[in-house]
N, CA, C and O of each residue as an XYZ file, in Angstrom:
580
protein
N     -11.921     -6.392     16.621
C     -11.298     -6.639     15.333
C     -10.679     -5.326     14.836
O     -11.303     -4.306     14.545
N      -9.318     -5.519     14.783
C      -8.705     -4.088     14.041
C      -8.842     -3.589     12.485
O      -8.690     -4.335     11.518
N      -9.125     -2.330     12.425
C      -9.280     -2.142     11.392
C      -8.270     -1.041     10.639
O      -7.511     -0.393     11.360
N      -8.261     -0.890      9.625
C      -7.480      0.027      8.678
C      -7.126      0.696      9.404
O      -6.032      0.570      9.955
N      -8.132      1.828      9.680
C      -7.948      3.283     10.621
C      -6.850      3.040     11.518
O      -5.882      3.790     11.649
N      -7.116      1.550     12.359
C      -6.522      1.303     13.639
C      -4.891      1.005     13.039
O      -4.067      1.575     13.754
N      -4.292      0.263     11.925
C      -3.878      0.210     11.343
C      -2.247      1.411     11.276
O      -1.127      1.436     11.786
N      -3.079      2.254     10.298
C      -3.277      3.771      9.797
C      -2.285      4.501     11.663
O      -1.139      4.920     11.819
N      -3.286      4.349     12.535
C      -2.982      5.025     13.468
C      -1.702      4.737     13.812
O      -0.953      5.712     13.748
N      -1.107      3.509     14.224
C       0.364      3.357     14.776
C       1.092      3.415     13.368
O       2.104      4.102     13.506
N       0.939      2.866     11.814
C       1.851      3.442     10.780
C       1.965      4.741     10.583
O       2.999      5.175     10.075
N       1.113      5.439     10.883
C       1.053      7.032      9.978
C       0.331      7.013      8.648
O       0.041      6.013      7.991
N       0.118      8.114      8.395
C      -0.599      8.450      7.187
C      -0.065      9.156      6.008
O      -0.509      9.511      4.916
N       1.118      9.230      6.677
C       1.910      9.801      5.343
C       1.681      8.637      4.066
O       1.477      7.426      4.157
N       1.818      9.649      2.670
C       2.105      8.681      1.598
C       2.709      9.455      0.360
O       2.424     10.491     -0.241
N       3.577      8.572      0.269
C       4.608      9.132     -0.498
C       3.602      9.408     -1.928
O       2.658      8.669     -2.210
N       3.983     10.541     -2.700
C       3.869     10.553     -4.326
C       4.597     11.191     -5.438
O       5.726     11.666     -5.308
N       4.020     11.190     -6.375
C       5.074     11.368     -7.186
C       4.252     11.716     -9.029
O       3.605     10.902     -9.688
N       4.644     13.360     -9.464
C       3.108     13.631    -10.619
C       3.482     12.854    -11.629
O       4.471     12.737    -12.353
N       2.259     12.264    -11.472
C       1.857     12.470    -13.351
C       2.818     12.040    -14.567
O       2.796     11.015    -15.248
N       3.785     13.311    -14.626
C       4.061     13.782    -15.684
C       5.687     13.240    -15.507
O       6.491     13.535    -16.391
N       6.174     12.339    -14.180
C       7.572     11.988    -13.684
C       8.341     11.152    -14.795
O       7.702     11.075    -15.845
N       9.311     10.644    -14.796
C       9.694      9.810    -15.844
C       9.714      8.560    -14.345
O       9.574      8.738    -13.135
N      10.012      7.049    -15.371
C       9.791      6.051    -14.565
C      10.906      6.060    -13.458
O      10.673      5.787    -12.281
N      12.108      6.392    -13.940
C      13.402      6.520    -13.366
C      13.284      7.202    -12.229
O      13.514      6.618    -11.170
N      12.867      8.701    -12.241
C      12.772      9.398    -10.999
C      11.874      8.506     -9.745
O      12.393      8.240     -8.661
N      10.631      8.159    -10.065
C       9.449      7.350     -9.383
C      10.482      6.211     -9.009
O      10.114      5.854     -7.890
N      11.441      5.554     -9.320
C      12.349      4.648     -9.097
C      13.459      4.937     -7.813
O      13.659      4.194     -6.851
N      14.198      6.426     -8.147
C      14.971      6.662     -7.342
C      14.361      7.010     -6.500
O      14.898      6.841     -5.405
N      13.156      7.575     -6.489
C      12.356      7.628     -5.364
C      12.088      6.777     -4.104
O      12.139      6.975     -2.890
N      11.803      5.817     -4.860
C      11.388      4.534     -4.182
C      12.657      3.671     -3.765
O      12.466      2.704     -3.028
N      13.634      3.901     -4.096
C      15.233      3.475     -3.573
C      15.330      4.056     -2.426
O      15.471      3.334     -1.439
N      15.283      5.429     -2.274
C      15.628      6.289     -1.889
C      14.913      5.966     -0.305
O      15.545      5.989      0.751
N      13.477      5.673     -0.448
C      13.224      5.685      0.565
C      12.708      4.211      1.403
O      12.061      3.939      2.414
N      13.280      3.625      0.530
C      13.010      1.570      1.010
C      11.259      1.365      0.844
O      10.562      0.680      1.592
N      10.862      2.034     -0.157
C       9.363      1.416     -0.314
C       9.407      0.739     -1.693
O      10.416      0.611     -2.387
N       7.817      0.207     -2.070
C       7.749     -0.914     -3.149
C       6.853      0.163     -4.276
O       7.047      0.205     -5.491
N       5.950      0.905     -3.582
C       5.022      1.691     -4.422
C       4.861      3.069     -4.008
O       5.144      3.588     -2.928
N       4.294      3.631     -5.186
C       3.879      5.345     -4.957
C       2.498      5.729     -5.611
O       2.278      5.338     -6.757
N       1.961      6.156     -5.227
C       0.594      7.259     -5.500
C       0.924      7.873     -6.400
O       1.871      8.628     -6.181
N       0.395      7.868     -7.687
C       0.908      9.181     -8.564
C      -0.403      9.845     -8.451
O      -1.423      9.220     -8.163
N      -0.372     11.243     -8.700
C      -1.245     12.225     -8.747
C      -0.913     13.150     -9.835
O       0.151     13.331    -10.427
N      -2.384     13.843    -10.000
C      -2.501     14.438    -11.025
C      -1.771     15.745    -10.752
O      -0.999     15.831     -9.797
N      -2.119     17.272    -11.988
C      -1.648     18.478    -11.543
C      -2.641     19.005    -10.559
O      -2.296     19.983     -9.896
N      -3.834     18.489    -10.373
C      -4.759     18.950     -9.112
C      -4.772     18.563     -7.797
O      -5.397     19.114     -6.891
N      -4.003     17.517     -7.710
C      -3.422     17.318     -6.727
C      -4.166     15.377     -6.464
O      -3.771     14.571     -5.622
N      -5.342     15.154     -7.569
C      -5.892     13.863     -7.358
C      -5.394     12.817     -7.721
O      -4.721     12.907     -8.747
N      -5.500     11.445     -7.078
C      -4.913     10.316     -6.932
C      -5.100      9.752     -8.269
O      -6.198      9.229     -8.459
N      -4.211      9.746     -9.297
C      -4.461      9.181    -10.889
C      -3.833      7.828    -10.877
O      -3.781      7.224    -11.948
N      -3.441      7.381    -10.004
C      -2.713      5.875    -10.205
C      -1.362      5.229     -9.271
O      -1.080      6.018     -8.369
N      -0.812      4.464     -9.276
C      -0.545      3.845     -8.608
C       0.640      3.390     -9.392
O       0.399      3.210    -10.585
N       2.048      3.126     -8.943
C       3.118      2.663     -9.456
C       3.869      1.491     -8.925
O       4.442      2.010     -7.966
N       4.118      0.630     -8.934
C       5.069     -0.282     -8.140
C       5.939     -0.968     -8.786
O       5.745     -0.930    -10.001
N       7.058     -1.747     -8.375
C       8.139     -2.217     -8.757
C       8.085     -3.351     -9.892
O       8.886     -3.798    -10.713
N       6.391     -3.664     -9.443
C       5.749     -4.898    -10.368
C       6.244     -3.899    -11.724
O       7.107     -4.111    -12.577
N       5.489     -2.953    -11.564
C       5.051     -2.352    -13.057
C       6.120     -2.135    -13.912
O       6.034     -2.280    -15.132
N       7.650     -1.614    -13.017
C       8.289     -1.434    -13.568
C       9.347     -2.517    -14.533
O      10.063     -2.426    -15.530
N       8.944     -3.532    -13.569
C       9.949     -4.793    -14.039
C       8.804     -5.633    -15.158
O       9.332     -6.667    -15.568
N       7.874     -5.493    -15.533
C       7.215     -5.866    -16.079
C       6.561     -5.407    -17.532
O       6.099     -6.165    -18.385
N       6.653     -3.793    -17.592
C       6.258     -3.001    -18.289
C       7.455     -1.993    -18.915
O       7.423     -0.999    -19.640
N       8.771     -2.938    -18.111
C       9.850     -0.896    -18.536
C      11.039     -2.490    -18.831
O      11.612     -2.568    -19.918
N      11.194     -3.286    -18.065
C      12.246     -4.055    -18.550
C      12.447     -5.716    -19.365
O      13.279     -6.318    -20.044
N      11.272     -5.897    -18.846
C      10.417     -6.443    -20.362
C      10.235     -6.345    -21.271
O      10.434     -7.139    -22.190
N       9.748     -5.216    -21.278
C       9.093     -4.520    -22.460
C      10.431     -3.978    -23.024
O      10.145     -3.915    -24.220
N      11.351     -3.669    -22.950
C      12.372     -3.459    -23.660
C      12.976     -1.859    -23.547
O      13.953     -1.310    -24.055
N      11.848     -1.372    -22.579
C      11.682      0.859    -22.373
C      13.118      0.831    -21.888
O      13.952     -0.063    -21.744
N      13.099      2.091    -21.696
C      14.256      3.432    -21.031
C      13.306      3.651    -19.814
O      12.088      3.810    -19.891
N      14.157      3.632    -18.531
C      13.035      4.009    -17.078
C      13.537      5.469    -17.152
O      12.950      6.233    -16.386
N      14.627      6.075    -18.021
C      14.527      7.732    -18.117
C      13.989      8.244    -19.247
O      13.935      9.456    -19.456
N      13.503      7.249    -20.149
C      12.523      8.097    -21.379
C      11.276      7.627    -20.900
O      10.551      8.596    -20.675
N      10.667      6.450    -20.625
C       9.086      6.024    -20.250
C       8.740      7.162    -18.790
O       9.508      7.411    -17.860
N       7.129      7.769    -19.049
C       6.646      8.268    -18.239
C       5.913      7.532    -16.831
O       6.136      6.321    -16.826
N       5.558      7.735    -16.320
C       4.822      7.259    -15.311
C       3.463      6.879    -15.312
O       2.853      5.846    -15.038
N       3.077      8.356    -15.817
C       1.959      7.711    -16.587
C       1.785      6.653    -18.109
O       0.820      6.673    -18.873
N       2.682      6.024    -18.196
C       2.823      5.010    -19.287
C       2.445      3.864    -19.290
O       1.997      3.105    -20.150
N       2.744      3.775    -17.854
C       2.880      2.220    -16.965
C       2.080      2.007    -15.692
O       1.798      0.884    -15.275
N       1.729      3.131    -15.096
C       1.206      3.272    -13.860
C      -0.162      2.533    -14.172
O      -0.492      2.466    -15.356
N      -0.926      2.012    -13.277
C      -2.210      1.574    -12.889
C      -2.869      2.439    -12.281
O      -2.692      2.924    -11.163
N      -3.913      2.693    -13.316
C      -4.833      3.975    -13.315
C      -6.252      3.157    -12.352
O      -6.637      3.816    -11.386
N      -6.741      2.241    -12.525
C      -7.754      1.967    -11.682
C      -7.158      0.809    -10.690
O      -6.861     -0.379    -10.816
N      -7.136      1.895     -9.511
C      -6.123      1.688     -8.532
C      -7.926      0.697     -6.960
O      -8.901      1.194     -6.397
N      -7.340     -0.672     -7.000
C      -8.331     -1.046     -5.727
C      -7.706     -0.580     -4.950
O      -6.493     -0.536     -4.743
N      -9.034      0.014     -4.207
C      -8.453      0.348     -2.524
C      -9.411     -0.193     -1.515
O     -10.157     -1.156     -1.690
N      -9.310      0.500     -0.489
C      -9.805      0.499      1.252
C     -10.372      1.229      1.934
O      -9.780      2.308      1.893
N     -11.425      1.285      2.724
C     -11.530      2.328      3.413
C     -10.906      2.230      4.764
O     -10.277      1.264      5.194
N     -11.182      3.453      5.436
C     -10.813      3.083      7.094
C     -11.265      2.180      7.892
O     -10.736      1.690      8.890
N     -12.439      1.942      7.330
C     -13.368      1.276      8.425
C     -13.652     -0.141      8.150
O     -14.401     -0.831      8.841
N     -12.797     -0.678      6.743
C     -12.449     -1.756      6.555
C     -12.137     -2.869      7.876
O     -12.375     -2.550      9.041
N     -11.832     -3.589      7.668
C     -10.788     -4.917      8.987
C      -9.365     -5.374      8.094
O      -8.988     -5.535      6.933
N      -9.053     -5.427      8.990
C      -8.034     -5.996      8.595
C      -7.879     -7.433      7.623
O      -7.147     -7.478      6.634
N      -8.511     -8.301      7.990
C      -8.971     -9.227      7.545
C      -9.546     -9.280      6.100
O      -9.407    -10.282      5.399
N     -10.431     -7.763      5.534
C     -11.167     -7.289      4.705
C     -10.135     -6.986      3.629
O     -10.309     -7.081      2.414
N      -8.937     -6.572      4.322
C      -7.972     -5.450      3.365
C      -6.971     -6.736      3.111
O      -6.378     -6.629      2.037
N      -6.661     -7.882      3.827
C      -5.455     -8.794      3.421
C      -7.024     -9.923      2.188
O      -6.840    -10.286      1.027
N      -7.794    -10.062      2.679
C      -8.724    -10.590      1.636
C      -8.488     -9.632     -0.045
O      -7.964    -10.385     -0.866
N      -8.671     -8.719     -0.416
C      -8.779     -7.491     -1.371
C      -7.051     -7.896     -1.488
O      -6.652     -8.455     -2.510
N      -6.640     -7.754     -1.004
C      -5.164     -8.083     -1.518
C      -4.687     -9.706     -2.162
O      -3.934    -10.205     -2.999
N      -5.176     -9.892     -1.662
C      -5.415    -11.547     -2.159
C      -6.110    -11.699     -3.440
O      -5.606    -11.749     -4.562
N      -6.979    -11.745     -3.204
C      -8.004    -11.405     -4.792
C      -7.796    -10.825     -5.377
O      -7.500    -11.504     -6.360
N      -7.641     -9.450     -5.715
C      -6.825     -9.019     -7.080
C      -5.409     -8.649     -7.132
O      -4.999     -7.774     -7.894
N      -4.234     -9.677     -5.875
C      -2.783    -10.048     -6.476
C      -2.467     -8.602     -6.283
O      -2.161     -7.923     -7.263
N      -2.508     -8.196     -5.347
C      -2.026     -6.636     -4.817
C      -0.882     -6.810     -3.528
O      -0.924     -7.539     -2.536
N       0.066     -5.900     -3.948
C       0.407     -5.864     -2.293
C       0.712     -4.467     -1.980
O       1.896     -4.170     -1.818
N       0.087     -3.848     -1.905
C      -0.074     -2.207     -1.916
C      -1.751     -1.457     -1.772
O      -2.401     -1.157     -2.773
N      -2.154     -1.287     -0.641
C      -3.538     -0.468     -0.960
C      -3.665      0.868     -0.647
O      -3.276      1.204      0.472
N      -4.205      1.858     -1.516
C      -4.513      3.294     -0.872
C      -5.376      3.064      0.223
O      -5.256      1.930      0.688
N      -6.325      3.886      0.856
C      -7.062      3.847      1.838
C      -7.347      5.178      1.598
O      -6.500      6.071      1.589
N      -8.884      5.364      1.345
C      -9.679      6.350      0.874
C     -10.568      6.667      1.877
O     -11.375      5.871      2.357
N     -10.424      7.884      2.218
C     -11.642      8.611      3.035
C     -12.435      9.561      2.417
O     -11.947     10.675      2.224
N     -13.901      9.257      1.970
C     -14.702     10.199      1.392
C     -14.001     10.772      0.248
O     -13.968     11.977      0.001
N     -13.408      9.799     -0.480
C     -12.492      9.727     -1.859
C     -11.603     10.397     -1.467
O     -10.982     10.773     -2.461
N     -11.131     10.808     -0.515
C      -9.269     11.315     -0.370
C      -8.425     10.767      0.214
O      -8.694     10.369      1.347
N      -7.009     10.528     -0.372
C      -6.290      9.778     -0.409
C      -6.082      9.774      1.300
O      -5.557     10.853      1.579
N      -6.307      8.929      2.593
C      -5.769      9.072      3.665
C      -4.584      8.167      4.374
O      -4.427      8.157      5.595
N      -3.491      7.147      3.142
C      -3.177      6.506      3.688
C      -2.620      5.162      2.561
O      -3.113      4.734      1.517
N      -1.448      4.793      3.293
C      -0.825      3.399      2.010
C      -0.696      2.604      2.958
O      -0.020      2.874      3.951
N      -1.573      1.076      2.728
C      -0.704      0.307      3.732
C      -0.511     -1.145      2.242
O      -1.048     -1.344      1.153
N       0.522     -1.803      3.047
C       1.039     -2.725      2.696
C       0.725     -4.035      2.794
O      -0.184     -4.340      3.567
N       1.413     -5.072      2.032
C       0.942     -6.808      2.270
C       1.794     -6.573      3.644
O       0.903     -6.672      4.488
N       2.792     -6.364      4.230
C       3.964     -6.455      5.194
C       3.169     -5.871      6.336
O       3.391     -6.381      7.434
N       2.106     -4.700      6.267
C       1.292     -3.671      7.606
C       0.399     -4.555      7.457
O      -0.310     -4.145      8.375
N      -0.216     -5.519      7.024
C      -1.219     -6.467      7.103
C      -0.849     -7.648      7.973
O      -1.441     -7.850      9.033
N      -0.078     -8.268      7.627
C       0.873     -9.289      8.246
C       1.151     -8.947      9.645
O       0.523     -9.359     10.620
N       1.936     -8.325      9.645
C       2.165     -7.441     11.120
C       1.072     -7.291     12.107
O       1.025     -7.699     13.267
N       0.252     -6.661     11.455
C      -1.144     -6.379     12.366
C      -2.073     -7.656     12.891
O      -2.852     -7.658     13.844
N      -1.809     -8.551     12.135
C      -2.494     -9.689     11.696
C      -1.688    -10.892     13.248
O      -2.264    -11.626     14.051
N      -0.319    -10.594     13.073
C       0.093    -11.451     13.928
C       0.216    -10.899     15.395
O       0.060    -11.522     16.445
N       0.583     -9.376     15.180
C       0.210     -8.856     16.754
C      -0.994     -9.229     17.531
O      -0.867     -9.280     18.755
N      -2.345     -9.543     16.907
C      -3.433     -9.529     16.992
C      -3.993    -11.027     17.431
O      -4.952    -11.291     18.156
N      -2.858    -12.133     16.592
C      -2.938    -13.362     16.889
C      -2.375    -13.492     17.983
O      -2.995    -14.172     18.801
N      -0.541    -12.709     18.573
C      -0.060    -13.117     19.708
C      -0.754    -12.459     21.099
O      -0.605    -13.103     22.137
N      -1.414    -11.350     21.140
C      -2.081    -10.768     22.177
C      -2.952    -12.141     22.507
O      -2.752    -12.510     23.664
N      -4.057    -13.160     21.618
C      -5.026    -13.888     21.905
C      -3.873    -15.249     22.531
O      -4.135    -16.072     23.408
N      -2.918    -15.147     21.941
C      -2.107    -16.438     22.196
C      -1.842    -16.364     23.961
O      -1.951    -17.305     24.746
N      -1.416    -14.751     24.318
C      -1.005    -14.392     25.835
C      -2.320    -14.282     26.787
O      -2.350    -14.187     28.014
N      -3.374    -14.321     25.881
C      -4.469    -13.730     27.185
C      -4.618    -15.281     26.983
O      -3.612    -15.543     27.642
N      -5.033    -16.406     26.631
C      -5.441    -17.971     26.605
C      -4.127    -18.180     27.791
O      -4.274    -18.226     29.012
N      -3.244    -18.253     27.269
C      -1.933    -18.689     28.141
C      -2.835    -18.264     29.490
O      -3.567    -18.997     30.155
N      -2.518    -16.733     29.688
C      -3.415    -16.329     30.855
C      -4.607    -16.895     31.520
O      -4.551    -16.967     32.747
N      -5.331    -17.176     31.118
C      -6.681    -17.862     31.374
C      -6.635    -19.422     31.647
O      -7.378    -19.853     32.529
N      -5.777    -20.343     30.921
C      -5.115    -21.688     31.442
C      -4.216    -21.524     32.912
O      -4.189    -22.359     33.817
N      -3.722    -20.624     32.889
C      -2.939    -20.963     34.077
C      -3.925    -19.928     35.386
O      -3.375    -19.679     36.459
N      -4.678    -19.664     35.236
C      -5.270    -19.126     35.714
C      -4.901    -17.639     36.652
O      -5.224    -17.277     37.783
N      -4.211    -17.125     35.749
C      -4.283    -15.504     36.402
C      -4.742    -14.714     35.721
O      -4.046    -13.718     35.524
N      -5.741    -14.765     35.232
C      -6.826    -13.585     35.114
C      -8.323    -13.067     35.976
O      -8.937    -12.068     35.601
């Protein structure tokens, strides 16, 4: 059963962020900029203070009636951010996404940030995992294994 880590390993561990103190706009062009949905905001110490996504913005900045170059990041951001560990399953982390209506998780190692995966790196993993079982059965019916 694959898990986060395993995950983690063929995406990378990079994760994008963006402080604190950003206006919503920048955290925006950001996220244009580089074809993602969410960002990590962090503090001036460098710790994981929350979480931003496109939800928030369309929900909290254009709804709500804001400026995405006067509203901060921290205005709107989601400060108690669910996450994952490595050693999660896969299965564990698309469950947690399901239940609290996420499609974005950090992935925490010994509380440091090691990692963003997605509803889309779930999916993916999820069906690679289904077609490998689909080819080894095939295999085993026709009998060359």
């Amino acid at each position: 059963m694959e898990t986060v880590q395993d995950l983690l390993q063929h995406k990378g561990t990079d994760v994008v962020t963006v402080p604190l103190d950003s206006t919503v706009y920048d955290a925006l062009k950001k996220m244009s900029d580089l074809n993602i949905g969410a960002l990590m905001v962090v503090a001036p110490d460098g710790a994981m203070a929350g979480i931003i996504t496109e939800r928030d913005y369309a929900r909290k900045v254009i709804l709500a009636g804001k400026s995405s170059k006067d509203t901060l990041v921290s205005d709107i951001m989601t400060p108690d951010v669910i996450y994952v560990r490595p050693t999660h399953t896969i299965e564990e982390a698309m469950a947690v996404m399901t239940d609290h209506r996420c499609r974005h998780l950090p992935v925490l190692n010994q509380g440091k940030l090691s990692g963003l995966i997605s509803i889309g790196d779930v999916v993916r993993s999820l069906i690679h995992d289904k077609d490998f079982v689909i080819d080894q059965l095939k295999h085993y019916i026709a009998g060359s294994l």
